[in-house]
C-alpha positions as CSV (number, residue, x, y, z in Angstrom):
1,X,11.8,-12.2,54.0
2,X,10.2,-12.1,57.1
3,X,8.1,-9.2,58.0
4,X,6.7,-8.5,61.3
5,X,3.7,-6.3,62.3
6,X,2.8,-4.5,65.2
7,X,-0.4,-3.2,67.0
8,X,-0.7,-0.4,64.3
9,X,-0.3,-2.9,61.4
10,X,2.9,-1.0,60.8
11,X,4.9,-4.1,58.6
12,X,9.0,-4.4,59.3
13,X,11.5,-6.3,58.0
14,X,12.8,-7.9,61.1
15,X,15.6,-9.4,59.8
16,X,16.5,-6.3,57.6
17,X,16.2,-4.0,60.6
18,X,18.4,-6.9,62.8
19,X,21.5,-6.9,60.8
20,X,21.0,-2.7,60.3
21,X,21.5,-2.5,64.3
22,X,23.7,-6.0,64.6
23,X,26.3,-3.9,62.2
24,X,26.4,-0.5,63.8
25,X,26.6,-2.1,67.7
26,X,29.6,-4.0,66.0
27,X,31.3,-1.3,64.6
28,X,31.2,1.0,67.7
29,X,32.8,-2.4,69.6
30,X,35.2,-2.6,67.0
31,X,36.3,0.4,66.9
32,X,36.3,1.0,70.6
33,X,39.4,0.4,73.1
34,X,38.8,-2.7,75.7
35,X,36.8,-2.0,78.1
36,X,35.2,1.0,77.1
37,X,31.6,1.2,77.0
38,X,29.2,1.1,74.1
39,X,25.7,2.9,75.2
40,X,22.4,2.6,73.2
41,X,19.7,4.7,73.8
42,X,16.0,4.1,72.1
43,X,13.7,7.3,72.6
44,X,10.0,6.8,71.2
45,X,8.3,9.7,70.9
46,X,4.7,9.9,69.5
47,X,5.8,9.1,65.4
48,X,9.3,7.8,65.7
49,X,11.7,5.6,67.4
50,X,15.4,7.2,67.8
51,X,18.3,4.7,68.6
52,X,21.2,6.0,69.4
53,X,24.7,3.7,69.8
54,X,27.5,5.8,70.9
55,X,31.0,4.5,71.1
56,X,34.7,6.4,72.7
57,X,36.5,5.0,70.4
58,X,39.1,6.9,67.6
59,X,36.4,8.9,66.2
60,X,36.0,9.8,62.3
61,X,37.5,12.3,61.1
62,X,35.8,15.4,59.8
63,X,37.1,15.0,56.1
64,X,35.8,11.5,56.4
65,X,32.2,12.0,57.8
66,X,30.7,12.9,54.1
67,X,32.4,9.2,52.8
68,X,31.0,7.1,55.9
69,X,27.6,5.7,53.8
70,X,29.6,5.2,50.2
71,X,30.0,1.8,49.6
72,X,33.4,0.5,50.4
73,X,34.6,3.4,52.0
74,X,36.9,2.5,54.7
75,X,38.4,5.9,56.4
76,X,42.0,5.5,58.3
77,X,43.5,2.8,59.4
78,X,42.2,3.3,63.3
79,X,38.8,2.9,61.9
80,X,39.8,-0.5,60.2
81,X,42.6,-2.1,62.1
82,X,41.7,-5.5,62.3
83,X,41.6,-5.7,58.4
84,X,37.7,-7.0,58.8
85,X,35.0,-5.9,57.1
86,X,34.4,-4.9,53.8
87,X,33.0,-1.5,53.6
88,X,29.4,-2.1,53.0
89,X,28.1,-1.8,56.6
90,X,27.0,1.7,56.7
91,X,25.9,1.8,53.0
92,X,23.4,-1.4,53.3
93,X,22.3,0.1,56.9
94,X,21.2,3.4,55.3
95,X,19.4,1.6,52.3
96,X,17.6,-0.4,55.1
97,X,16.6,2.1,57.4
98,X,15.4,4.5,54.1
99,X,13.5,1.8,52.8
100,X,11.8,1.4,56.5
101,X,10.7,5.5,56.1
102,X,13.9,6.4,58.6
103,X,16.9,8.4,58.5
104,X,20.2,7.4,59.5
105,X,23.4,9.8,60.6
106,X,26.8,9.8,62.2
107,X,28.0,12.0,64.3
108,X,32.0,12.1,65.1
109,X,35.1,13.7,66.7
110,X,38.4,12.5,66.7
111,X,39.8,11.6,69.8
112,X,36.2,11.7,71.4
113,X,34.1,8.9,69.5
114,X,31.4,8.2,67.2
115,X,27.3,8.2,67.7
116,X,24.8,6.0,64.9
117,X,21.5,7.5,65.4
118,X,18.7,6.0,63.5
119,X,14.9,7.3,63.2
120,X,12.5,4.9,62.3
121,X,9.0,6.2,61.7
122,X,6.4,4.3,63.9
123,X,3.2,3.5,61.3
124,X,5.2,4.3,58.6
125,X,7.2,1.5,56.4
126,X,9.1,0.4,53.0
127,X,8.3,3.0,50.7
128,X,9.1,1.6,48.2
129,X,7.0,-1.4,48.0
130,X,4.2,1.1,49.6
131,X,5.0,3.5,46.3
132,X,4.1,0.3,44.0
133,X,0.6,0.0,42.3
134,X,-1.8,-2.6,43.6
């Protein structure tokens, strides 16, 4: 596992957090018409980074929005209509960005399209392993 640190000593798995934002940029492509537009956004404030991907695609529907983090959940088919994917995406990306001290949340409307936002703590990391004796 590689880990990477910054000026704070702040330790992150880089490859963990890579695949976390390498999956939600590919869903919002996948699930968005061509040539739409996918737009991150990174805010840092003082404690916390915020990146925000935010697709037009199909949009979730509201009945769906509670499932989107269970493993193997796959809502309707306009969410999964190449047949790719298994499922797991979201549910890994929310066990990473938890275990990096961060919060991750959907927001969606049908017919309007779907935002990822994910807050990362800035000097805080893997709880976990921080939680474990000595």
């Amino acid at each position: 596992m590689r880990r990477t640190a910054d000026a704070m000593g702040t330790m992150a798995d880089a490859a963990h957090l890579e695949r976390t934002l390498r999956n939600v940029v590919r869903n919002a492509i996948e699930h968005s018409a061509a040539g739409d537009e996918v737009d991150l956004t990174l805010t840092v404030t003082g404690d916390a980074a915020l990146l925000r991907v935010a697709d037009s695609g199909a949009g979730i529907a509201a009945a769906d929005l509670d499932h989107v983090f269970d493993r193997v959940y796959r809502s309707d088919s306009s969410r999964s209509r190449t047949g790719a994917g298994s499922g797991l995406g979201l549910a890994i990306a929310r066990r990473i960005v938890e275990r990096h001290g961060g919060v991750i949340t959907v927001e969606s409307e049908r017919g309007v399209g779907t935002t990822v936002a994910l807050r990362l703590p800035l000097g805080v990391h893997d709880r976990e392993r921080d939680a474990r004796p000595a």
